[in-house]
C-alpha positions as CSV (number, residue, x, y, z in Angstrom):
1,X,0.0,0.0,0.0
2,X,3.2,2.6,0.8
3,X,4.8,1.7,-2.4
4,X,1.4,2.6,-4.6
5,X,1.2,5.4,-2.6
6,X,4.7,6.8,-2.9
7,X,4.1,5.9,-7.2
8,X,1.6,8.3,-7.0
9,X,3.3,11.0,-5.5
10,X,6.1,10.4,-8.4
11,X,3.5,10.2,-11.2
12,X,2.0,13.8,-9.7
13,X,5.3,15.7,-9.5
14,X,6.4,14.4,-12.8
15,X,3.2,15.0,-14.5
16,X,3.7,18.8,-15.4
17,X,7.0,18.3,-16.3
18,X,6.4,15.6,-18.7
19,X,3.9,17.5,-20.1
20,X,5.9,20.9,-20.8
21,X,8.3,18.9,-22.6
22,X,7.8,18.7,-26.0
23,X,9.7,20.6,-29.5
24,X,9.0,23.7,-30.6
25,X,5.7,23.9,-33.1
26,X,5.2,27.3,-34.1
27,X,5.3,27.6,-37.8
28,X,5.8,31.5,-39.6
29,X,6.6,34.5,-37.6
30,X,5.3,37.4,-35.4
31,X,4.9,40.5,-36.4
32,X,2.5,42.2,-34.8
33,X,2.2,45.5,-32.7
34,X,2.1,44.9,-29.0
35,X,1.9,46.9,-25.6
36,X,3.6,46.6,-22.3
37,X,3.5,49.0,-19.0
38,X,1.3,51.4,-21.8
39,X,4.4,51.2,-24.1
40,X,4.3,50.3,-27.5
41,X,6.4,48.4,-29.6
42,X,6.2,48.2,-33.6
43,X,8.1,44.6,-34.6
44,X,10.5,45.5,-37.8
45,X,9.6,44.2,-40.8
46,X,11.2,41.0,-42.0
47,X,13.4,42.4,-44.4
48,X,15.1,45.1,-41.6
49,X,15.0,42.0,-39.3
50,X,17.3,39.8,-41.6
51,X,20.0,42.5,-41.8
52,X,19.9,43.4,-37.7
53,X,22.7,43.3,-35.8
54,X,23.0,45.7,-32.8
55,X,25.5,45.5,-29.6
56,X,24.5,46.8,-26.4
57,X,23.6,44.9,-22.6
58,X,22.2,41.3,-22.2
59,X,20.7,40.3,-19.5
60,X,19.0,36.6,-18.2
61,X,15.6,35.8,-17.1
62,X,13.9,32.8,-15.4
63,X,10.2,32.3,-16.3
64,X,10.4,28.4,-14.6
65,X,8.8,28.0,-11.4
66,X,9.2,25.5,-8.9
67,X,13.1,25.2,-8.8
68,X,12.9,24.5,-12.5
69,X,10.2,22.1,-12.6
70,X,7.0,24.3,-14.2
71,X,8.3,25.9,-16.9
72,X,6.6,29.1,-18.3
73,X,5.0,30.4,-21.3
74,X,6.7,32.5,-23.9
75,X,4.9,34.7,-25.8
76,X,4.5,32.8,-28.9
77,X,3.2,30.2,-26.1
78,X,5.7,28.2,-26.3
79,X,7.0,26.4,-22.9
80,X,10.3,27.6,-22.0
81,X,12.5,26.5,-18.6
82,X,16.3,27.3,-17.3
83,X,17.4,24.2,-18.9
84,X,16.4,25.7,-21.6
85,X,18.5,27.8,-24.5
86,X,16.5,31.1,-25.7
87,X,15.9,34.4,-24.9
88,X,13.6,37.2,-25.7
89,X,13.8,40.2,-27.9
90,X,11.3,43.8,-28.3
91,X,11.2,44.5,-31.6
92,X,13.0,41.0,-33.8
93,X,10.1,39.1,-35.4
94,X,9.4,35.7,-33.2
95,X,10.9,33.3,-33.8
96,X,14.4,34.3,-34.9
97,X,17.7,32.7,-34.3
98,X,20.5,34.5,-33.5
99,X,23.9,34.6,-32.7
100,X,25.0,36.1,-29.2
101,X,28.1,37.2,-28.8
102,X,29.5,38.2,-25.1
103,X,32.3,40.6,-26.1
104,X,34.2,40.3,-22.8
105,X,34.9,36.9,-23.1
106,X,34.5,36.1,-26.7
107,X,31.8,33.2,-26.0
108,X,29.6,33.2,-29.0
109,X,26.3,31.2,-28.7
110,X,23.4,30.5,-31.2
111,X,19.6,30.5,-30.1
112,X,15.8,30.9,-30.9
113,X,14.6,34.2,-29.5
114,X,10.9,33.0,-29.4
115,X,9.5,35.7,-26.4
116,X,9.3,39.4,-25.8
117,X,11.6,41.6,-23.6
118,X,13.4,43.0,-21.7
119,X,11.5,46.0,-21.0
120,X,14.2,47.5,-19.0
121,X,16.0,50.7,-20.5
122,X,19.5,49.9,-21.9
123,X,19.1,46.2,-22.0
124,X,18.8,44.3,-25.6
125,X,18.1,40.5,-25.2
126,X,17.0,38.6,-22.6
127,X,18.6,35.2,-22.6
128,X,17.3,32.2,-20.5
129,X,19.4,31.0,-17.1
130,X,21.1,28.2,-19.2
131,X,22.5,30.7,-22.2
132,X,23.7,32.8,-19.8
133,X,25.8,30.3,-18.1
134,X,27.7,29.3,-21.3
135,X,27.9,32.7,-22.7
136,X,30.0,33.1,-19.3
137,X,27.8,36.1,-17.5
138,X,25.2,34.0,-15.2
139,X,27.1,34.9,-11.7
140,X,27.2,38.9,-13.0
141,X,24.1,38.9,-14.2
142,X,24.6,41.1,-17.6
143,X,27.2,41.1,-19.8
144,X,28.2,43.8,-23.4
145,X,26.6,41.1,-26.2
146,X,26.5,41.6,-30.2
147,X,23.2,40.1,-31.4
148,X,23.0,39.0,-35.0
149,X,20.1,37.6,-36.7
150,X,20.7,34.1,-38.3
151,X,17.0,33.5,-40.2
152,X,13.6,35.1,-39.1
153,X,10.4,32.5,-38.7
154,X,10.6,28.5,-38.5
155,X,9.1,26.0,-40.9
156,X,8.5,26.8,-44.3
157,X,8.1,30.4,-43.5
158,X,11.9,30.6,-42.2
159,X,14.2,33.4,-44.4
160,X,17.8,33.2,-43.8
161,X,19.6,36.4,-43.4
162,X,22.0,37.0,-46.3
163,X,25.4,35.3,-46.0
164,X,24.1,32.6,-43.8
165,X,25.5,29.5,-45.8
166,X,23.1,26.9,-46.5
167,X,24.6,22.8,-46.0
168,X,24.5,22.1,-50.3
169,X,26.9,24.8,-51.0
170,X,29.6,23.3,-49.3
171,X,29.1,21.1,-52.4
């Protein structure tokens, strides 16, 4: 009776994890206007997004809750944790992929920016706990990054930004 007891308990913490695991599904990109604290932000078009690069302060977020085990929502609804490696942008199209750069230790790191933020003046990406810890600025808590855009949207819908070399012309 202890052991089908103690199963249960197992089965009911590992539910919600289970279930916010899962890949990525959103297929296009995000481009619409949106408003936070009665600010408003205007996306930039495709086109402006594939030839974005910008350097300026990163900084990390946690939207996990539970040490970890709930993971949150992004804004393209997405389920994101601190295991996780992504980050959030203001004005990029969601999803993008980009390249961070911390330029004060060289660490380079590419990853989906699927959310929105930060809406804190001076700061440029957001990055989850994870992508801070390799990009070497977890324990300071914001680092000097250059952001560069890989591709805007996912699926059929994804544009690579112009140089980005495609696998068959290696050929």
């Amino acid at each position: 009776m202890r052991s089908v007891g103690f199963l249960s308990l197992i089965w009911l913490l590992l539910c919600p994890l289970l279930h916010s695991c899962g890949p990525a599904s959103y297929d296009g990109y995000q481009t619409r206007a949106y408003s936070i604290r009665g600010e408003r932000y205007e996306p930039m078009s495709l086109d402006d997004a594939l030839y974005y690069a910008e350097e300026g302060i990163a900084s990390w977020y946690d939207e996990s809750r539970l040490f970890g085990l709930i993971r949150g929502n992004t804004s393209l609804g997405e389920k994101v944790g601190r295991f996780d490696i992504s980050g959030a942008h203001k004005t990029l199209p969601i999803p993008s992929r980009v390249r961070v750069t911390n330029l004060e230790n060289g660490k380079s790191l590419k990853m989906r920016l699927n959310d929105r933020g930060p809406f804190i003046e001076g700061r440029i990406i957001d990055v989850t706990p994870r992508a801070a810890s390799k990009l070497g600025f977890k324990e300071d808590g914001l680092a000097r990054v250059r952001v560069e855009v890989l591709s805007v949207g996912d699926g059929e819908y994804q544009r690579k930004a112009p140089g980005q070399r495609r696998w068959w012309r290696f050929w």
